[in-house]
PADREN-140486 format. One record per residue (C-alpha): residue in one letter; z, y, x. Coordinates in nm, 3 decimals, padded with zeros to 5 digits. Example, Ala and Ser with C-alpha at 12.3 -4.5 7.8 and 13.67 -1.06 7.14 Angstrom:
REM residues 2
> a  00.780  -00.450  01.230 $
> s  00.714  -00.106  01.367 $
***
This chain:
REM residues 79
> x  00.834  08.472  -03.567 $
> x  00.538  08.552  -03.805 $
> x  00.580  08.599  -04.152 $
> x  00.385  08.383  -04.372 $
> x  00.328  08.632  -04.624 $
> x  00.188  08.879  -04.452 $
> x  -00.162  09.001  -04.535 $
> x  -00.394  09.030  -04.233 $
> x  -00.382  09.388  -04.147 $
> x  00.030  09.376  -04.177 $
> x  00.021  09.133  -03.873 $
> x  -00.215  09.387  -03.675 $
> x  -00.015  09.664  -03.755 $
> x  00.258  09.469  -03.595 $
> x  00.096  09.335  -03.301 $
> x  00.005  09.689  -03.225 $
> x  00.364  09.856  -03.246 $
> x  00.377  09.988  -03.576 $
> x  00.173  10.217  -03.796 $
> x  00.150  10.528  -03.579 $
> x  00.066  10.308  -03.286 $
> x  -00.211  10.163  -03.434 $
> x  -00.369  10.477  -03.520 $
> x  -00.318  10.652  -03.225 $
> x  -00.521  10.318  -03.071 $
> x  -00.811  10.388  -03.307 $
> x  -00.803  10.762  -03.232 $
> x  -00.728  10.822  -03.619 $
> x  -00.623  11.156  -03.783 $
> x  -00.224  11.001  -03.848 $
> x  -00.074  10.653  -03.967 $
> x  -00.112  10.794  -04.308 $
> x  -00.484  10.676  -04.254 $
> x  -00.342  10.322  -04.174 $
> x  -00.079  10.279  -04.487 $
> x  -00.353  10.431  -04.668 $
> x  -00.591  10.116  -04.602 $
> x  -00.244  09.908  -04.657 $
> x  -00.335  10.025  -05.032 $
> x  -00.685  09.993  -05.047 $
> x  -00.833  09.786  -04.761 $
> x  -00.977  09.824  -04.420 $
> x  -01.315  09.992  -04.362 $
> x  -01.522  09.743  -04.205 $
> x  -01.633  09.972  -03.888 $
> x  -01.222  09.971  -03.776 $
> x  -01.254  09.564  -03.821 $
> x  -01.356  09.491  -03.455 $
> x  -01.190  09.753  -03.280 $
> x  -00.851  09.616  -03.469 $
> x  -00.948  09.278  -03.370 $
> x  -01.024  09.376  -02.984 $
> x  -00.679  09.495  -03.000 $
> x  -00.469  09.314  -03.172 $
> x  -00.622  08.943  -03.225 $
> x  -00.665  09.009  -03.559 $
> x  -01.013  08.860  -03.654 $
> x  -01.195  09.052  -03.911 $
> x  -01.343  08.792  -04.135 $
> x  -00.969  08.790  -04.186 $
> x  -00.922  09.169  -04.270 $
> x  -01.270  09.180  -04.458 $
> x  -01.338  08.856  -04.569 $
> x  -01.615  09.021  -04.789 $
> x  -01.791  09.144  -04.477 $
> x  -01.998  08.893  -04.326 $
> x  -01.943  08.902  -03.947 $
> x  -02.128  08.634  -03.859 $
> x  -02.444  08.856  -03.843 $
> x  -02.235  09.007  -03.614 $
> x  -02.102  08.742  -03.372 $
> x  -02.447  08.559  -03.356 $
> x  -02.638  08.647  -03.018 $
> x  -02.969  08.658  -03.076 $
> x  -03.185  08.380  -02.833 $
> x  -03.422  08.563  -02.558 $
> x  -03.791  08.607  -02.694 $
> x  -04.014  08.474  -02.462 $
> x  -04.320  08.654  -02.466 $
***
């Protein structure tokens, strides 16, 4: 069951197994990198590799961050 109160990038940490498990996912230095952010906040370039693995969307981790630049798909040109 999913706790209510938990910010966005507890309930990725959890989906992926823990802290060390998450940063061995993102090829990161340790989980101290990950309980850092749990202090700070996520760097925006871990948002969508996060998301791809654990559901988490990142205009929930970085709501500052717009990511719909991102998810737009640009229409063909014709020319």
């Amino acid at each position: 069951m999913e706790n209510e109160t938990q910010t966005p990038l507890e309930r990725a940490i959890e989906s992926a197994g823990g802290l060390t498990s998450l940063a061995r996912k993102l090829k990161l230095s340790g989980h101290a990198v990950v309980y850092q952010w749990t202090r700070s906040r996520v760097p925006a370039e871990h948002c969508p590799d996060i998301e791809a693995l654990t559901g988490v969307r990142c205009e929930d981790l970085r709501p500052d961050v717009n990511w719909g630049a991102l998810r737009t798909v640009p229409a063909p040109q014709e020319g």
